[in-house]
PDB file of N, CA, C and O in Angstrom:
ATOM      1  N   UNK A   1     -30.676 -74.442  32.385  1.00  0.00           N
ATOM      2  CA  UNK A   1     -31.596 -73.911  33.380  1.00  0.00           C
ATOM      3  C   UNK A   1     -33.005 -73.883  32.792  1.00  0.00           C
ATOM      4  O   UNK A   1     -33.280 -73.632  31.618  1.00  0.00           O
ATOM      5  N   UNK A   2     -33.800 -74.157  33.712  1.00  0.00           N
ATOM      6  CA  UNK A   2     -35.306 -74.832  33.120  1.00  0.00           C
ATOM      7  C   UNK A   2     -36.184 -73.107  33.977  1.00  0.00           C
ATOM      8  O   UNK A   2     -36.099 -72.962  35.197  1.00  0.00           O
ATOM      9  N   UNK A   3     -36.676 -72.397  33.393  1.00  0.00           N
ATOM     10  CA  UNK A   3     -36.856 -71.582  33.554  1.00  0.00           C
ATOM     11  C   UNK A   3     -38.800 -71.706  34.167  1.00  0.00           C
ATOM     12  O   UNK A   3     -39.853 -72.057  33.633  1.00  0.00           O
ATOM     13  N   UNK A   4     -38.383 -71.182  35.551  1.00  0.00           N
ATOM     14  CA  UNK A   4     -40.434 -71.434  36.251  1.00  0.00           C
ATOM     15  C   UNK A   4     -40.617 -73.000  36.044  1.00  0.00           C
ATOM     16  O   UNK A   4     -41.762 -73.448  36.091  1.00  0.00           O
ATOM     17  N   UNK A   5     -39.819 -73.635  35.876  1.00  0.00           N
ATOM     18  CA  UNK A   5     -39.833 -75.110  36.002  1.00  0.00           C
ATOM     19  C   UNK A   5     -40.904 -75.462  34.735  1.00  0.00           C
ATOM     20  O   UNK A   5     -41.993 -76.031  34.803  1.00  0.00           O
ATOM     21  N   UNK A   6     -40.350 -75.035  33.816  1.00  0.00           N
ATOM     22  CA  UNK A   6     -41.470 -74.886  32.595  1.00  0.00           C
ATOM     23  C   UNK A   6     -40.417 -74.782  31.218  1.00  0.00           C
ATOM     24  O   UNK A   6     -39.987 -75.704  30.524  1.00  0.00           O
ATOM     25  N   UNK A   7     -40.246 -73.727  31.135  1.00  0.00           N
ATOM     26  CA  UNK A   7     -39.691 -73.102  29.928  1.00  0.00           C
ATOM     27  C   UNK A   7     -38.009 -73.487  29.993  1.00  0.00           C
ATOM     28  O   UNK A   7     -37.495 -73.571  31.108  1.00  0.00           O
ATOM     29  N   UNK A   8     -37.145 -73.724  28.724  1.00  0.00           N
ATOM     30  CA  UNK A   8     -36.112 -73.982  28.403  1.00  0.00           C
ATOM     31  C   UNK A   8     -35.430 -72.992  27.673  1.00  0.00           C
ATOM     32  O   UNK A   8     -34.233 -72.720  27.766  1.00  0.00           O
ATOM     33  N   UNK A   9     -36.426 -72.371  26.803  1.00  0.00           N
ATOM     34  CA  UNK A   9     -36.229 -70.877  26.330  1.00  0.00           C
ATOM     35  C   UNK A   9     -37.132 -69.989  26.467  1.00  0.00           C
ATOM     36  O   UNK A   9     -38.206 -70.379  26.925  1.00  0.00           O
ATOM     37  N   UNK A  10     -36.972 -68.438  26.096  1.00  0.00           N
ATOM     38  CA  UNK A  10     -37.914 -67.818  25.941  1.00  0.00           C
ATOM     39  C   UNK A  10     -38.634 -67.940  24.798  1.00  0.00           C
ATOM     40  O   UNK A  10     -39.739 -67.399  24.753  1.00  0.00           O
ATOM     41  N   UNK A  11     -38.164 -68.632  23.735  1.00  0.00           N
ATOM     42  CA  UNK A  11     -39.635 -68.871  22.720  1.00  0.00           C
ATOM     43  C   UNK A  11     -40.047 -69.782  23.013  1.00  0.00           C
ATOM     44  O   UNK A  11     -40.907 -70.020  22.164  1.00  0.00           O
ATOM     45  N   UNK A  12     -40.016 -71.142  24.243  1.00  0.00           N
ATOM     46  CA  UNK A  12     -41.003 -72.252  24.669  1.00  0.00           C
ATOM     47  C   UNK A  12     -42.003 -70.905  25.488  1.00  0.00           C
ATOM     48  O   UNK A  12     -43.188 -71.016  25.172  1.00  0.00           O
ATOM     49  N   UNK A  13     -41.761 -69.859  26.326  1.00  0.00           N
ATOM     50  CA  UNK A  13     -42.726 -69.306  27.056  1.00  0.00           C
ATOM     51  C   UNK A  13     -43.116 -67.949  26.116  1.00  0.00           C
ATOM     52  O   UNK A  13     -43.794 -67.039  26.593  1.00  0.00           O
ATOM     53  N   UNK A  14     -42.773 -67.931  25.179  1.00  0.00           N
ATOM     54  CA  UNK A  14     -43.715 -66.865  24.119  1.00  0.00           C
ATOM     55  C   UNK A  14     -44.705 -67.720  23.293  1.00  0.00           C
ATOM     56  O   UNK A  14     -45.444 -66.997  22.625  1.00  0.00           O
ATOM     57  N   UNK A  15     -44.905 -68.832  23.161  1.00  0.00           N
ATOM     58  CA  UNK A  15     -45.655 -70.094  22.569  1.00  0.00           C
ATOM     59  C   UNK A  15     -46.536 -70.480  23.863  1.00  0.00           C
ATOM     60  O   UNK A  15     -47.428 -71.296  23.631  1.00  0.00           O
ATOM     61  N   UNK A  16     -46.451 -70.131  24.871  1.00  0.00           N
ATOM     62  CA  UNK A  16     -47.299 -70.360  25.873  1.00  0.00           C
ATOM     63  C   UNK A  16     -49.309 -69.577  25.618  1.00  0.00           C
ATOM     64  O   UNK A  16     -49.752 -68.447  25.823  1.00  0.00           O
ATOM     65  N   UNK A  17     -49.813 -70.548  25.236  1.00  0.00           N
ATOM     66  CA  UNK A  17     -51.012 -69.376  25.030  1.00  0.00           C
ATOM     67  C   UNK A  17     -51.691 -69.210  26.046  1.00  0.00           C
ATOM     68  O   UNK A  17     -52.543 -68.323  25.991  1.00  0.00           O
ATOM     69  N   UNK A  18     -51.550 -69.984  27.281  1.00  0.00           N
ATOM     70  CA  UNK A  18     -52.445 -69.777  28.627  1.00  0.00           C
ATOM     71  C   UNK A  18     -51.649 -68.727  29.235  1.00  0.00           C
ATOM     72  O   UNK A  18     -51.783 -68.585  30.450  1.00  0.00           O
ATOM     73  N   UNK A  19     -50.797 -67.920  28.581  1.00  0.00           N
ATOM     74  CA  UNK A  19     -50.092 -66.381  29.497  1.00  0.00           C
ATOM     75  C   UNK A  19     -50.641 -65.511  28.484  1.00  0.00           C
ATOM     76  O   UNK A  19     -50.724 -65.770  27.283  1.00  0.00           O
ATOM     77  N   UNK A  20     -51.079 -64.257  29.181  1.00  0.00           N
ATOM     78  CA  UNK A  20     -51.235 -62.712  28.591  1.00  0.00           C
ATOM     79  C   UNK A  20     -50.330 -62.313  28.179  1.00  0.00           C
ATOM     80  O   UNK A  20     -49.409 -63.110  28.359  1.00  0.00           O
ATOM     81  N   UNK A  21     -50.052 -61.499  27.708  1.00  0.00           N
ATOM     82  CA  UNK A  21     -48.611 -60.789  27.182  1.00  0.00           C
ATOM     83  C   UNK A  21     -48.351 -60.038  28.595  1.00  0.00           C
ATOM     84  O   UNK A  21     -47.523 -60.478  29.393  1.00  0.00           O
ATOM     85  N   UNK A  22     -48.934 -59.154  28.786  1.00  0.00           N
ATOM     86  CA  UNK A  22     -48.587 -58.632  30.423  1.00  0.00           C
ATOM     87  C   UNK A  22     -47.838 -60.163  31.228  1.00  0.00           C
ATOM     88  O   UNK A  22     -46.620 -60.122  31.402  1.00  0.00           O
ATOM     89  N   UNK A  23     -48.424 -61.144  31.575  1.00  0.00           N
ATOM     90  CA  UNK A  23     -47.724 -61.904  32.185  1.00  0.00           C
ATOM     91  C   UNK A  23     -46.585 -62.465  31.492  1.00  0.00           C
ATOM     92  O   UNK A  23     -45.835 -63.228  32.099  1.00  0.00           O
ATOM     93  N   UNK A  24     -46.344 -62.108  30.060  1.00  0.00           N
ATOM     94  CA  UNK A  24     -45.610 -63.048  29.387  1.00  0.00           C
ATOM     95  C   UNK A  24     -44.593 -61.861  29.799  1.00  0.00           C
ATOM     96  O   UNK A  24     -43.977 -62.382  30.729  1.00  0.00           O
ATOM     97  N   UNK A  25     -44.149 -60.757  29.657  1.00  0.00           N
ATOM     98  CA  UNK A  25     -43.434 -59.361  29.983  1.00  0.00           C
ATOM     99  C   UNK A  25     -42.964 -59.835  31.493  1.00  0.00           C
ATOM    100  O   UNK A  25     -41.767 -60.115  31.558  1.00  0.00           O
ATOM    101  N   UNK A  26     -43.568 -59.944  32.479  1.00  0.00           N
ATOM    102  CA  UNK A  26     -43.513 -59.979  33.955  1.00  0.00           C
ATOM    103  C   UNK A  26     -42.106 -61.119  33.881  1.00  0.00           C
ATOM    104  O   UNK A  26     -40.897 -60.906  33.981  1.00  0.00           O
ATOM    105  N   UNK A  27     -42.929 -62.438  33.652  1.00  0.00           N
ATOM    106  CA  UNK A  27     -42.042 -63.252  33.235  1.00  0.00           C
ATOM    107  C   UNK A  27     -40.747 -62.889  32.946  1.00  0.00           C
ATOM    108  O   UNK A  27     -39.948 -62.762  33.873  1.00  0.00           O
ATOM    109  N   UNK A  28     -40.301 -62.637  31.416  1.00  0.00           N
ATOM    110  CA  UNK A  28     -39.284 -62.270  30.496  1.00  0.00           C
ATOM    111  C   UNK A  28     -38.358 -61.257  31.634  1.00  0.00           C
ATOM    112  O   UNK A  28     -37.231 -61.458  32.088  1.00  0.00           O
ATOM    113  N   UNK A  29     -39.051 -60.429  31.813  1.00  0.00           N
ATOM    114  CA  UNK A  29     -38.531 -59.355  32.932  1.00  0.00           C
ATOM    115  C   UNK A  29     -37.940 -59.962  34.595  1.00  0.00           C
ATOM    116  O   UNK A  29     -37.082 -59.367  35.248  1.00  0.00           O
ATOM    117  N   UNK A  30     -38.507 -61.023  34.960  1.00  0.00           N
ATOM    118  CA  UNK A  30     -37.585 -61.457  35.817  1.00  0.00           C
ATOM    119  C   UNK A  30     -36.565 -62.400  35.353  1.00  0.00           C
ATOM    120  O   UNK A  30     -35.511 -62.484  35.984  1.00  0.00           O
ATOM    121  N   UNK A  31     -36.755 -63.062  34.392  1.00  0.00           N
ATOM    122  CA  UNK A  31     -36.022 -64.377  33.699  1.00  0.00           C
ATOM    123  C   UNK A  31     -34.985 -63.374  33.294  1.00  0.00           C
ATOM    124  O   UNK A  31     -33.796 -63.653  33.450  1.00  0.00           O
ATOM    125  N   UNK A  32     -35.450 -61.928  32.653  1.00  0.00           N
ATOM    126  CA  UNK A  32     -33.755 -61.328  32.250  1.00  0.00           C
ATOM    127  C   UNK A  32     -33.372 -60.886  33.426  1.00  0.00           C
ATOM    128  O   UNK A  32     -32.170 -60.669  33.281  1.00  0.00           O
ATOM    129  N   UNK A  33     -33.684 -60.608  34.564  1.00  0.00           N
ATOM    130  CA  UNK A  33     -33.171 -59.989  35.739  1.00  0.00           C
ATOM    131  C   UNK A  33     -32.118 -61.577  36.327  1.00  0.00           C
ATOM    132  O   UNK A  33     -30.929 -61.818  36.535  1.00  0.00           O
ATOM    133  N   UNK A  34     -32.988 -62.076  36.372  1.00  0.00           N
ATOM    134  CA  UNK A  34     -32.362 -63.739  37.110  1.00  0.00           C
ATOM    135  C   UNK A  34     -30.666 -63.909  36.032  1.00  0.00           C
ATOM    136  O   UNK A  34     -29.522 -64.042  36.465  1.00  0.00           O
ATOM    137  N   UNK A  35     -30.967 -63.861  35.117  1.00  0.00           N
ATOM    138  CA  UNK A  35     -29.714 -63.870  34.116  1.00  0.00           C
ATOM    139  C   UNK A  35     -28.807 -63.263  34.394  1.00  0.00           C
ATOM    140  O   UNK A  35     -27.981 -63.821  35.117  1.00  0.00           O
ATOM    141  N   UNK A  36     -28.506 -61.627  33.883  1.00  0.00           N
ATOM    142  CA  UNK A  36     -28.343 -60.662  34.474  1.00  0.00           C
ATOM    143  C   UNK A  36     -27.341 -61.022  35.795  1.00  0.00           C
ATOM    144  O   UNK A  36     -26.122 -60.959  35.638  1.00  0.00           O
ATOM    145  N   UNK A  37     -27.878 -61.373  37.008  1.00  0.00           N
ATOM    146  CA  UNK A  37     -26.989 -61.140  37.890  1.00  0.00           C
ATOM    147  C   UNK A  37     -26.473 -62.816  38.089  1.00  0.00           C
ATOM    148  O   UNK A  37     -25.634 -63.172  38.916  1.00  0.00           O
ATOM    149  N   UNK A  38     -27.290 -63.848  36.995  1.00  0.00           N
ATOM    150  CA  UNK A  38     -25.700 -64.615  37.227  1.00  0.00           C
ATOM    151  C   UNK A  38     -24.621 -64.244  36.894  1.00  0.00           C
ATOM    152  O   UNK A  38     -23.583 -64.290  37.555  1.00  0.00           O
ATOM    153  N   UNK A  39     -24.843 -63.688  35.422  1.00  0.00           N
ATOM    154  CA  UNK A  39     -23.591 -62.854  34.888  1.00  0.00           C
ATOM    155  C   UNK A  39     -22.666 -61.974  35.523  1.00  0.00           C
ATOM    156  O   UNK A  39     -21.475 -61.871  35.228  1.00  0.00           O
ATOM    157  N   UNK A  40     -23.383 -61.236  36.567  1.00  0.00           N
ATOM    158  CA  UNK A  40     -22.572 -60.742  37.395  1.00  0.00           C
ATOM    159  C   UNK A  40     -21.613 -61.469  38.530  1.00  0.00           C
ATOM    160  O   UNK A  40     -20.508 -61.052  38.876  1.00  0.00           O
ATOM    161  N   UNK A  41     -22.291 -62.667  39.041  1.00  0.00           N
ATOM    162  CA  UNK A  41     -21.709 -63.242  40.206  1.00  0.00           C
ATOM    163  C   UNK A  41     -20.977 -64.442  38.715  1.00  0.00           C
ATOM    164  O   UNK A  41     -20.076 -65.256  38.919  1.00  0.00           O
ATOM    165  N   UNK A  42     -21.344 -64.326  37.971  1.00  0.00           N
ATOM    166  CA  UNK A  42     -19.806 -65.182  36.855  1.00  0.00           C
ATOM    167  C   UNK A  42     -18.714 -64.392  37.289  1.00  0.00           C
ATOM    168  O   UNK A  42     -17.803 -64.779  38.021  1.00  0.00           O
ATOM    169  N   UNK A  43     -18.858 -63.223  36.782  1.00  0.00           N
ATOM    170  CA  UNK A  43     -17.550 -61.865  36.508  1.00  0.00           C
ATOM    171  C   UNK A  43     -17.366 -61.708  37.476  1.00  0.00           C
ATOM    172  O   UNK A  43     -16.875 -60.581  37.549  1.00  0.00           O
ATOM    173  N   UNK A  44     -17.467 -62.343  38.882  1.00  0.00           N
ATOM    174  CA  UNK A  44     -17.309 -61.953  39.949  1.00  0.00           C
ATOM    175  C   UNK A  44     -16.056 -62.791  40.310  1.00  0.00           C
ATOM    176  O   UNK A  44     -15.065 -62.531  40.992  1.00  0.00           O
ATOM    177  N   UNK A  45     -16.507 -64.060  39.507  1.00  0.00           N
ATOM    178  CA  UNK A  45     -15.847 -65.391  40.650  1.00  0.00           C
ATOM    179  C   UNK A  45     -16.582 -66.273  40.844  1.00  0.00           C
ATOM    180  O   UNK A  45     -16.167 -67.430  40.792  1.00  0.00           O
ATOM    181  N   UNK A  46     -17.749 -66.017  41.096  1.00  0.00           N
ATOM    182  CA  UNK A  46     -18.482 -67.354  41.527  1.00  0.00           C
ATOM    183  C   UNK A  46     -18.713 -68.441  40.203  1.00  0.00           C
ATOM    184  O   UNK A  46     -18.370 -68.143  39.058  1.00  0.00           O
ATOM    185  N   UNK A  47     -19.147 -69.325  40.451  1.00  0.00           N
ATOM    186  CA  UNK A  47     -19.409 -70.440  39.798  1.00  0.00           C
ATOM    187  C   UNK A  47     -20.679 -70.033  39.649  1.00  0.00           C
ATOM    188  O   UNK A  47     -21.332 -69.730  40.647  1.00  0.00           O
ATOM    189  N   UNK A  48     -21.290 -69.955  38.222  1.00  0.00           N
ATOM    190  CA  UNK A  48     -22.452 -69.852  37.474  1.00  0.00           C
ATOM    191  C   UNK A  48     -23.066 -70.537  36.458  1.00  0.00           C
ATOM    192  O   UNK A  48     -22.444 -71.599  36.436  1.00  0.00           O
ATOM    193  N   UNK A  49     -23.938 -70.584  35.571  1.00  0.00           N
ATOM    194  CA  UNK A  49     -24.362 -71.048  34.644  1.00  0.00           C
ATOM    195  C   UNK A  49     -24.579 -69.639  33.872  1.00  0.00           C
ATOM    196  O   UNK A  49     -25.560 -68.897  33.909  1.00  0.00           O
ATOM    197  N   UNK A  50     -23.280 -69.489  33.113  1.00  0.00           N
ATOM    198  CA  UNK A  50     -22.994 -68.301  32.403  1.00  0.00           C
ATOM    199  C   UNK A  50     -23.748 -68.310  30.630  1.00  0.00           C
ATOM    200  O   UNK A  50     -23.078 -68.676  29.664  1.00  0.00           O
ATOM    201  N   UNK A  51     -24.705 -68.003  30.552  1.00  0.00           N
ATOM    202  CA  UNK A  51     -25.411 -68.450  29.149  1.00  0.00           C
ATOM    203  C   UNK A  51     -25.967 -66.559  28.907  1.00  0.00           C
ATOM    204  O   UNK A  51     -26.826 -65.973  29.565  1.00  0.00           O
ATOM    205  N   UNK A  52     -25.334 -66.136  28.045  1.00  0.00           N
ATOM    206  CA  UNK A  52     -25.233 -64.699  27.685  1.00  0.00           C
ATOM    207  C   UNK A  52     -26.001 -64.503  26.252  1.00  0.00           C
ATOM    208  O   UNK A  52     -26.486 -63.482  25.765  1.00  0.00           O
ATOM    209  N   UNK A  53     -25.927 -66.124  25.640  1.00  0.00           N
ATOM    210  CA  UNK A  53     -26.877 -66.388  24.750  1.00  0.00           C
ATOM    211  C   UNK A  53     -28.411 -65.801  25.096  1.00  0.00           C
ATOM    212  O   UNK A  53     -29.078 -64.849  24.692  1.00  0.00           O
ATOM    213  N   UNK A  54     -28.623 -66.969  26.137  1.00  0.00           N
ATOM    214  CA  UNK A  54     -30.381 -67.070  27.280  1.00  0.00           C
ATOM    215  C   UNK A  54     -30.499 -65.131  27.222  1.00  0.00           C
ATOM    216  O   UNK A  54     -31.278 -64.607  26.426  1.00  0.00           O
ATOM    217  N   UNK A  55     -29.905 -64.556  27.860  1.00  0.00           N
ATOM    218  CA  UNK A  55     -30.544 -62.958  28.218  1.00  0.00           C
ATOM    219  C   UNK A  55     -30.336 -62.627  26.525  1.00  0.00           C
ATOM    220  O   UNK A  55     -31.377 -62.072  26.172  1.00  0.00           O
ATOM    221  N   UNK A  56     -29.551 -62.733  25.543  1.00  0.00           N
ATOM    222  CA  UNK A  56     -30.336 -62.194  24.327  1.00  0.00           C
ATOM    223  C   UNK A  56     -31.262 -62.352  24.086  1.00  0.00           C
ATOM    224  O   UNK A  56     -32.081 -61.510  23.717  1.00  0.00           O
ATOM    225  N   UNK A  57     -31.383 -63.274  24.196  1.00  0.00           N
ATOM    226  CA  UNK A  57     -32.672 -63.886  23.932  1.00  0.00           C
ATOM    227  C   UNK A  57     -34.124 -63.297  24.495  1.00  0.00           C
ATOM    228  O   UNK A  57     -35.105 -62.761  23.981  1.00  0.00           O
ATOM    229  N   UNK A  58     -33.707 -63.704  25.871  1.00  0.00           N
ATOM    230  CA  UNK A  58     -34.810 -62.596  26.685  1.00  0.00           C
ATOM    231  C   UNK A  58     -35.563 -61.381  26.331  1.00  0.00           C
ATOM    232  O   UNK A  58     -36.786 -61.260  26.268  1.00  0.00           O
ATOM    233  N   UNK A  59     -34.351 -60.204  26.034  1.00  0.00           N
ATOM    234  CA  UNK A  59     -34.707 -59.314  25.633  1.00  0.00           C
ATOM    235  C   UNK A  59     -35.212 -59.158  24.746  1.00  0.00           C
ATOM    236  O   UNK A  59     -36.164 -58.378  24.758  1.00  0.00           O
ATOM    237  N   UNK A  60     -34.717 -60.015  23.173  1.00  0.00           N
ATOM    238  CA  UNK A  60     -35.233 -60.119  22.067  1.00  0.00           C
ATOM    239  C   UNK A  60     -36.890 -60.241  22.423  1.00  0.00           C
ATOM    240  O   UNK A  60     -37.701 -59.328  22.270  1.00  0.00           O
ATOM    241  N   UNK A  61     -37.066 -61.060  22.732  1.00  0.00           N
ATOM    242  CA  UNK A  61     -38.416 -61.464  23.335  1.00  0.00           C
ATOM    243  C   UNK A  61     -39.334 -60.386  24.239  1.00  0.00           C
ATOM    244  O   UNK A  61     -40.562 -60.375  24.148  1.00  0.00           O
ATOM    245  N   UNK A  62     -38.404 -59.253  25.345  1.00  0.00           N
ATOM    246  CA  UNK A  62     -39.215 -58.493  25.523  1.00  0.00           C
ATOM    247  C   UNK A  62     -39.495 -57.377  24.372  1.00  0.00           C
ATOM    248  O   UNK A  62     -40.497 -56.690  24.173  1.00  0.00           O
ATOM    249  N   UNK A  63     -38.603 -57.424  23.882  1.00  0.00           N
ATOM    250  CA  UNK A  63     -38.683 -56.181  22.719  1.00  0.00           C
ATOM    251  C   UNK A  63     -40.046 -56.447  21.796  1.00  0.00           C
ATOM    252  O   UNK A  63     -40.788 -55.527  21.453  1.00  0.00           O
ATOM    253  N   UNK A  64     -40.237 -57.677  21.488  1.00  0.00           N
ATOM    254  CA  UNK A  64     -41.247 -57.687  20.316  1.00  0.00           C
ATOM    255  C   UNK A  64     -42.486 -58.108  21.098  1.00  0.00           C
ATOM    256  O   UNK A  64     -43.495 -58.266  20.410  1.00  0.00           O
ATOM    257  N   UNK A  65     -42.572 -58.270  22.111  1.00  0.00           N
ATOM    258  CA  UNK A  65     -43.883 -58.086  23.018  1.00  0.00           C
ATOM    259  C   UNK A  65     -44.342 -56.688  23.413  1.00  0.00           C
ATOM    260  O   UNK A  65     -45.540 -56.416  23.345  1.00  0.00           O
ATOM    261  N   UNK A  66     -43.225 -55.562  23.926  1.00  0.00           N
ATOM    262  CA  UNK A  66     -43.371 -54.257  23.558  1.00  0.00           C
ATOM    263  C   UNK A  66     -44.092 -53.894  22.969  1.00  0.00           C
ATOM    264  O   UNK A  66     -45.120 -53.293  23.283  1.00  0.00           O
ATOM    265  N   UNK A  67     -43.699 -54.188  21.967  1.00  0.00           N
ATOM    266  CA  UNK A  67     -44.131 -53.679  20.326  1.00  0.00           C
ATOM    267  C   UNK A  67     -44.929 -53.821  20.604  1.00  0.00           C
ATOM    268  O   UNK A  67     -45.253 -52.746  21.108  1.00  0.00           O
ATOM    269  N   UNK A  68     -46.038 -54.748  20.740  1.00  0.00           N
ATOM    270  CA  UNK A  68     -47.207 -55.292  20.596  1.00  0.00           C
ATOM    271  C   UNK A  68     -48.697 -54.910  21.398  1.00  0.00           C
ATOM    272  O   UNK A  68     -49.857 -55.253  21.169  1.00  0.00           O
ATOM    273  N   UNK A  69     -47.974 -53.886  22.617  1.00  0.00           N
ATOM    274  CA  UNK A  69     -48.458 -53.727  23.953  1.00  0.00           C
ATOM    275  C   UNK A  69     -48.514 -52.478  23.533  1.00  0.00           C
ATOM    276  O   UNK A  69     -48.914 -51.590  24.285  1.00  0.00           O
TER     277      UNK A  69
END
């Protein structure tokens, strides 16, 4: 999953220098939300793109932008 039709991970869009950290957060924060409830409609039944890796990741990524803010 190609994330904002841009990013492949969240460290291709933490390497982004034309985003603020506020937008880089906004971002991260829907990209882990979007995750998130594939995971749910996985555990559901549905057919997903189940990558539990991708939302560590995410978060990792909001966490040390946090920090920073």
């Amino acid at each position: 999953m190609v994330y904002h039709g841009k990013y492949n991970t969240p460290e291709d869009l933490m390497l982004d220098k034309s985003l603020s950290d506020k937008e880089k957060i906004d971002m991260l924060k829907k990209w882990r939300d979007d995750e998130k409830s594939l995971l749910r409609a996985s555990s559901e039944g549905m057919q997903g793109d189940d990558r539990p890796d991708i939302l560590k990741q995410v978060k990792k990524a909001l966490i040390s932008l946090q920090k920073t803010t």
